[in-house]
C-alpha positions in Angstrom: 18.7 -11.6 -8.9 20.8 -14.3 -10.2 24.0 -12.6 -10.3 23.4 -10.6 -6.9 22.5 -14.3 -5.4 25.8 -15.1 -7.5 28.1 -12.1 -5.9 26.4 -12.8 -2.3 27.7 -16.6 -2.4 31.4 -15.8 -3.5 31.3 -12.8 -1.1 30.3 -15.8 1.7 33.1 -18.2 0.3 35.7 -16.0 -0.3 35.0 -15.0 3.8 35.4 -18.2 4.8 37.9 -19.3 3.2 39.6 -16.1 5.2 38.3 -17.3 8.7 39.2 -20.7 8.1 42.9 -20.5 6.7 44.0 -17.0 8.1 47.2 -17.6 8.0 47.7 -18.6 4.3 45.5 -16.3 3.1 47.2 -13.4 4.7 50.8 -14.9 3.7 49.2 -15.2 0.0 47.3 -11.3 0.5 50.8 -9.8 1.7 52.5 -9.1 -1.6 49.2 -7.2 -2.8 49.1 -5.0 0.8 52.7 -4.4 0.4 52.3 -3.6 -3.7 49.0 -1.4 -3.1 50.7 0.2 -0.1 54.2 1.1 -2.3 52.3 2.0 -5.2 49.6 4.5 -3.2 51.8 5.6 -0.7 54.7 7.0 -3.5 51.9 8.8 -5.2 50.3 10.1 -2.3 53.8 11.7 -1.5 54.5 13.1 -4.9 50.7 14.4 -5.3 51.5 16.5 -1.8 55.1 17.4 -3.0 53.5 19.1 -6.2 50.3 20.5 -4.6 53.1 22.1 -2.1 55.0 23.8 -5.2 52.0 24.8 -7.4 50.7 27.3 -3.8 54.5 28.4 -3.8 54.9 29.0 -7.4 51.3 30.7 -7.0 52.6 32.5 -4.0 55.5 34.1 -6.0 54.0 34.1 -9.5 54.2 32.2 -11.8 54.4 35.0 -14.3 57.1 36.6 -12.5 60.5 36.9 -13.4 63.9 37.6 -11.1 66.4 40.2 -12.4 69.6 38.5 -10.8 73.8 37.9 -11.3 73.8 34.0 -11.1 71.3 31.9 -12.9 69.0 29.3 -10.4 71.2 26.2 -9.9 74.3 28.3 -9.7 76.2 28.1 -13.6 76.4 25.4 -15.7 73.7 26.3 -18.3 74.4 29.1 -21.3 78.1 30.4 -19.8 80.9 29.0 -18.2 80.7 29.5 -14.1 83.4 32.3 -14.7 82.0 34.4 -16.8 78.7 34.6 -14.5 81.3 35.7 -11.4 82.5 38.7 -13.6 79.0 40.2 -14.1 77.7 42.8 -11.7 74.7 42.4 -9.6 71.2 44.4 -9.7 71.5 47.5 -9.1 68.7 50.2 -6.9 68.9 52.1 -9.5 68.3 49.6 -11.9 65.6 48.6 -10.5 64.2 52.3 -10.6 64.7 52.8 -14.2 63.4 49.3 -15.3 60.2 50.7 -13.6 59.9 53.8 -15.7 60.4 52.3 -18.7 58.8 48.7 -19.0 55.2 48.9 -20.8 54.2 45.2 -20.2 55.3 44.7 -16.6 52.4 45.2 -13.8 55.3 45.5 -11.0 58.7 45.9 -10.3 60.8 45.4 -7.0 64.2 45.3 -5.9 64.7 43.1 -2.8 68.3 42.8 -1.1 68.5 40.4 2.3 71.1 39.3 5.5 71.1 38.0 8.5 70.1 39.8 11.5 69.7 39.3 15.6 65.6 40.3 16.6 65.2 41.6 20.2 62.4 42.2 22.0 63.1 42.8 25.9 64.3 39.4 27.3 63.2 37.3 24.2 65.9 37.0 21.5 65.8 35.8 17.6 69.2 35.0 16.6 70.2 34.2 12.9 67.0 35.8 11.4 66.8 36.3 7.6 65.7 40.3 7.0 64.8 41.2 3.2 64.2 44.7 2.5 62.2 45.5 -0.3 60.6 48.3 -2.2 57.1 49.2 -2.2 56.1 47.4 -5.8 57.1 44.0 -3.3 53.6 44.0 -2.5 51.6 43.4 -6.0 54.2 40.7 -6.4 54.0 38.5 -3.8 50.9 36.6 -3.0 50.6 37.5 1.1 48.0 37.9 3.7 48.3 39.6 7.1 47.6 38.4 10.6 47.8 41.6 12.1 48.0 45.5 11.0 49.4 46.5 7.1 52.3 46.4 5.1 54.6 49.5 4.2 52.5 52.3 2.4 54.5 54.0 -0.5 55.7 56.9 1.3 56.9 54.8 3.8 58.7 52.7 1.4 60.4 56.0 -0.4 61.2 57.3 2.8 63.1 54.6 4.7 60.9 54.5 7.8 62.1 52.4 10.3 59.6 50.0 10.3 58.9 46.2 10.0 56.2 43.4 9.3 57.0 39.8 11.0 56.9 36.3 10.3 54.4 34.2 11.8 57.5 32.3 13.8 59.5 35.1 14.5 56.3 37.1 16.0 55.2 34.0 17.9 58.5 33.6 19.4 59.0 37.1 20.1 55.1 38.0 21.3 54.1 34.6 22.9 50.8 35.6 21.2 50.3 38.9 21.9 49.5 41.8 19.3 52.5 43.4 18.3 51.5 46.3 16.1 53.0 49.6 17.0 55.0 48.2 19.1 59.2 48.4 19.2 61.6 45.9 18.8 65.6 45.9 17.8 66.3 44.6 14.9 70.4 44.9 14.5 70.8 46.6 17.4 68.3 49.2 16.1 64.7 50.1 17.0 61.7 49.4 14.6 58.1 50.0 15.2 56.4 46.6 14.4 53.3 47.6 11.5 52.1 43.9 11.0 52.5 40.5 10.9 52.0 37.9 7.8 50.1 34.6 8.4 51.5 31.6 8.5 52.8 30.1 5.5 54.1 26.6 6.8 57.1 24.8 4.8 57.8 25.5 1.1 59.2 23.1 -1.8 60.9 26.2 -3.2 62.1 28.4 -0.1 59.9 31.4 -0.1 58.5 31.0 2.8 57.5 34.2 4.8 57.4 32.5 8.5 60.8 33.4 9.6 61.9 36.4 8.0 61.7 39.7 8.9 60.5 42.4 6.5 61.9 46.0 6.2 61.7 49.4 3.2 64.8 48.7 1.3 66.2 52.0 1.9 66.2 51.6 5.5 68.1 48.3 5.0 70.3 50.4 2.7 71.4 52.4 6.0 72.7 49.3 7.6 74.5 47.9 4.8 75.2 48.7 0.6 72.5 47.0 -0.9 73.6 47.0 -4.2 76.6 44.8 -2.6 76.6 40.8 -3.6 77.0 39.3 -0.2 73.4 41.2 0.1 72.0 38.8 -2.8 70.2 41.7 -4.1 67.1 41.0 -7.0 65.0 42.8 -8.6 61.5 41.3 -9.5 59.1 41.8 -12.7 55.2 40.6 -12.4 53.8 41.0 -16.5 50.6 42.3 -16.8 47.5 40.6 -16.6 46.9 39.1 -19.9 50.7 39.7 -21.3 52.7 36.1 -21.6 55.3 35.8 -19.5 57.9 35.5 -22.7 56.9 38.7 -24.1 57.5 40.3 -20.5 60.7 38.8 -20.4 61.8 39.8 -24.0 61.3 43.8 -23.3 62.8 43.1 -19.8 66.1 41.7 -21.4 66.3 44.4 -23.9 65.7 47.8 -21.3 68.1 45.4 -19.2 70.6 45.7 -21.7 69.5 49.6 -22.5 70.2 50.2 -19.2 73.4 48.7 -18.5 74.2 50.1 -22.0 75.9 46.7 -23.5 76.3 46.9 -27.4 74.0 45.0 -29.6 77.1 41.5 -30.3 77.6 41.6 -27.2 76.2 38.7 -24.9 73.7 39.4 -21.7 75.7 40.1 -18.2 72.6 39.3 -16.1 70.4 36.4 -15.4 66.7 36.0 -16.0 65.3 33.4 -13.4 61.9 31.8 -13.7 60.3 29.8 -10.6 58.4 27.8 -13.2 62.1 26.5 -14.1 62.8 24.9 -10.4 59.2 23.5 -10.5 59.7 22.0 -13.7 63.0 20.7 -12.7 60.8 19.4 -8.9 58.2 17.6 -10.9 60.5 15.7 -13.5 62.3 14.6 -10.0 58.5 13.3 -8.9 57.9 11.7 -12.0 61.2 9.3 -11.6 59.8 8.9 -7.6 56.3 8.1 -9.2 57.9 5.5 -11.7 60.4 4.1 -8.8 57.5 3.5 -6.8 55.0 1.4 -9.4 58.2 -0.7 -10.4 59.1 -1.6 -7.1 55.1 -1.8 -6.2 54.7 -3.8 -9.8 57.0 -6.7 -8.4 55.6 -7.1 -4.5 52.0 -7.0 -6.5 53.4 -9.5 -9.2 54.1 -12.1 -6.0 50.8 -11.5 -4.2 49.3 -12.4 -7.6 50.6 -15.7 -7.5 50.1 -16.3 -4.0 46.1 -15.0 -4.7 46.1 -17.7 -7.5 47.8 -20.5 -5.7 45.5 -19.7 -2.7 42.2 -20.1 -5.5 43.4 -23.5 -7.2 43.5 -24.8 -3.6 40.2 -23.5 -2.9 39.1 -25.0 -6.4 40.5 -28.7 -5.2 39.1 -28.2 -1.9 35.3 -27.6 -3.0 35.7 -30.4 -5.9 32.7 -32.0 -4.9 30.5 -29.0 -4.3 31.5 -28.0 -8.0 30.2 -31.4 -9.3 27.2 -31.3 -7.5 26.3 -27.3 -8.6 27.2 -28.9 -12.5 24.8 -31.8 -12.0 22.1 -28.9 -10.5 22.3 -27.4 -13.7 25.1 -25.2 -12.7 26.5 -23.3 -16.1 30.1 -23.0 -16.4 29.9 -19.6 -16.8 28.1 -19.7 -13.1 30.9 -21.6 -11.5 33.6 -19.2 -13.4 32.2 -15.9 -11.8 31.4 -17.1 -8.8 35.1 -18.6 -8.2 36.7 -14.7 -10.2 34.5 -12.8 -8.0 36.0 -14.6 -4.5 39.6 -14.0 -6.2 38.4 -10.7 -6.5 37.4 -10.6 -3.2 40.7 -11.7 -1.7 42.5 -8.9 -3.4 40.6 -6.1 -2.6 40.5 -6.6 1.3 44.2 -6.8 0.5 44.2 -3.4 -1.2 42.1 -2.3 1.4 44.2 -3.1 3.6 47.1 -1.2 1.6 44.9 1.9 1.5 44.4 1.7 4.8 47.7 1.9 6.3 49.0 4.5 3.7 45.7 6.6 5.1 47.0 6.2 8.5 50.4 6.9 7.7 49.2 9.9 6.6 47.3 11.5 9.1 50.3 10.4 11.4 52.5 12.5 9.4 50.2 15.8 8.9 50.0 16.1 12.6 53.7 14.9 13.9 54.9 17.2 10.4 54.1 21.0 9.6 53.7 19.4 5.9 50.3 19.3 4.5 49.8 15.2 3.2 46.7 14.1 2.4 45.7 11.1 0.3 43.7 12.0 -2.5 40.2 10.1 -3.9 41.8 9.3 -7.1 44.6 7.4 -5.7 41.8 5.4 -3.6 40.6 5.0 -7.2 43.9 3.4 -8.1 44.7 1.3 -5.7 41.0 -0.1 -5.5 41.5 -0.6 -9.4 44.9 -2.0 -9.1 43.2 -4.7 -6.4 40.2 -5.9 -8.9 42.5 -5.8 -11.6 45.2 -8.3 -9.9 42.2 -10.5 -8.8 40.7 -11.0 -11.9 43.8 -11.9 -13.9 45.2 -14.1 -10.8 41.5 -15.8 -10.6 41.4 -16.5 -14.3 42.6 -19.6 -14.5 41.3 -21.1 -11.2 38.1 -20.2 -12.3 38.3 -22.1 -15.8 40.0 -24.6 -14.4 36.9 -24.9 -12.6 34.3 -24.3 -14.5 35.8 -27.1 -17.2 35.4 -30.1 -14.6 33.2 -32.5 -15.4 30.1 -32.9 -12.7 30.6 -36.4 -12.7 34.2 -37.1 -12.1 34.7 -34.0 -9.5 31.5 -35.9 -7.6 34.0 -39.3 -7.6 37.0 -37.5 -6.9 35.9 -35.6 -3.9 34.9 -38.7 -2.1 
């Protein structure tokens, strides 16, 4: 009872000493909203940024790997940018052969893609991505339909003219309006629509489905040479469930180099791409964001400090008197030092409150103005809540000795 009667009075002092001085206490709780805001708001960015790549990554696989000419980033790692231009690209074929062969993969898929016009009547698409892939696409990518089905195999071997939509391109084409077995032109050409994937939203890493067109490879094959490079053809390899990755991608590079029969000295003339390498490369990027933001939050937090201490040695010299008298009560020092930590304590949370507060709103501004899913997370409540005591306890430290030390007697004299 002593220490709730304790919390209760500092709670009371600490409130009036914010209706009575607003303005200083605000100037002196500034650097803390400012430091809590930087600090919470930076993390509640980079925390969206990576929940945003780990459902990509999961969308495409992580324990998939792309059979392609260049290496992600674009040269610059094992070879010299020249000798990557002199290797060929992925072949159909290739892709074929890889799939007879391989013992630990679970899928393989060649995918080749250009830009296309999409017409249907008056409502034109210009500039629309189409990638045409094979029929293993679909135990490879992580997709769910909004309406009808993807390509069955036989449709796949077979080159049917047929295609499945983006959520964009099928709102901007439909208005709404089921599209299945339905015919649009798709360069110039008619395809019977067989479905329509749900909406993805942005992606960190580019793979989103939302405005692309999808076609059989083999009928893309008809409108131009897929195996061509301006096609940026691929070929992609899921492992097995329970097979790691690595040992997936050893037997892929050796029936790679089987297949494009290159003697045992001789060096690889293909790239192995990982997505888990562009996410790694994403989330050391975060980690320096993180890091910018605590150091530039550190500082504005390190000046609210003083201005929360400065702000408790006046209220220490104001309430002189009252200190003496509590003392010759029977007032402990350990009673006056709480009770004067806990109303620095006090001032810094409502600032870090405050912080929270407007990083929170920030964020609901942004996930409905932005088709970008931020959300601020419990544990960086957590934080900035703990950042807030922690700053008031060490910035209340020495008012609170200070005032605990005064002796009953001379703080009575020298407050009157």
């Amino acid at each position: 009872m002593i220490y709730l009667r304790l919390i209760k009075e500092s709670v009371r002092f600490a409130f009036t000493a914010l209706n009575e001085n607003k303005l200083r206490t605000f100037l002196s709780q500034l650097g803390i909203i400012i430091g809590v805001f930087a600090i919470i708001s930076v993390l509640t960015v980079v925390d969206s940024l990576e929940r945003s790549i780990r459902n990509s990554v999961q969308s495409l696989g992580e324990n998939t790997v792309y059979v392609q000419k260049w290496p992600w980033g674009g040269g610059g790692g094992e070879y010299e940018w020249w000798e990557y231009w002199r290797w060929p690209v992925p072949h159909y074929d290739e892709m074929i052969k890889l799939e007879k062969r391989m013992s630990t993969a679970k899928a393989v898929a060649f995918g080749a893609s250009m830009s296309t016009t999409v017409k249907y009547y008056s409502n034109t698409i210009e500039s629309v991505g189409m990638f045409g892939v094979s029929h293993g696409y679909k135990d490879i990518w992580s997709f769910e339909l909004e309406y009808g089905r993807f390509f069955t195999e036989s449709e796949s071997a077979s080159g049917r003219n047929l295609v499945v939509l983006g959520y964009d391109i099928w709102d901007n084409l439909f208005q709404g309006e089921d599209p299945v077995g339905k015919s649009i032109k798709v360069y110039g050409r008619k395809m019977t629509v067989i479905g329509v994937f749900e909406k993805e939203g942005s992606s960190m890493v580019g793979n989103s489905m939302d405005e692309l067109v999808v076609v059989p490879v083999l009928y893309l094959n008809r409108l131009a040479d897929i195996d061509n490079e301006r096609m940026d053809p691929m070929i992609m390899v899921k492992a097995r469930d329970g097979v790691p990755v690595d040992q997936m991608k050893e037997e892929l590079r050796g029936v790679m180099r089987s297949v494009r029969r290159i003697s045992p000295k001789a060096d690889d003339n293909f790239s192995l791409n990982e997505i888990s390498v562009v996410s790694q490369g994403l989330t050391n990027m975060f980690k320096i964001i993180g890091t910018a933001g605590w150091i530039i939050g550190g500082f504005a937090i390190l000046v609210g400090g003083f201005g929360i201490a400065n702000i408790m040695f006046v209220s220490v010299k104001e309430r002189t008197t009252v200190i003496g008298i509590q003392k010759s009560l029977g007032a402990k020092n350990f009673f006056i030092l709480t009770q004067f930590l806990f109303e620095a304590i006090i001032h810094s949370l409502v600032g870090g409150i405050v912080g929270i507060l407007v990083v929170f709103a920030l964020s609901l501004a942004v996930a409905k103005s932005m088709d970008f899913d931020i959300a601020m997370s419990a544990g960086n409540v957590i934080t900035g809540i703990t950042i807030s005591v922690a700053i008031g306890i060490i910035s209340g430290l020495a008012p609170a000795i200070s005032a605990s030390r005064l002796d009953p007697v001379e703080a009575i004299r020298s407050g009157q």
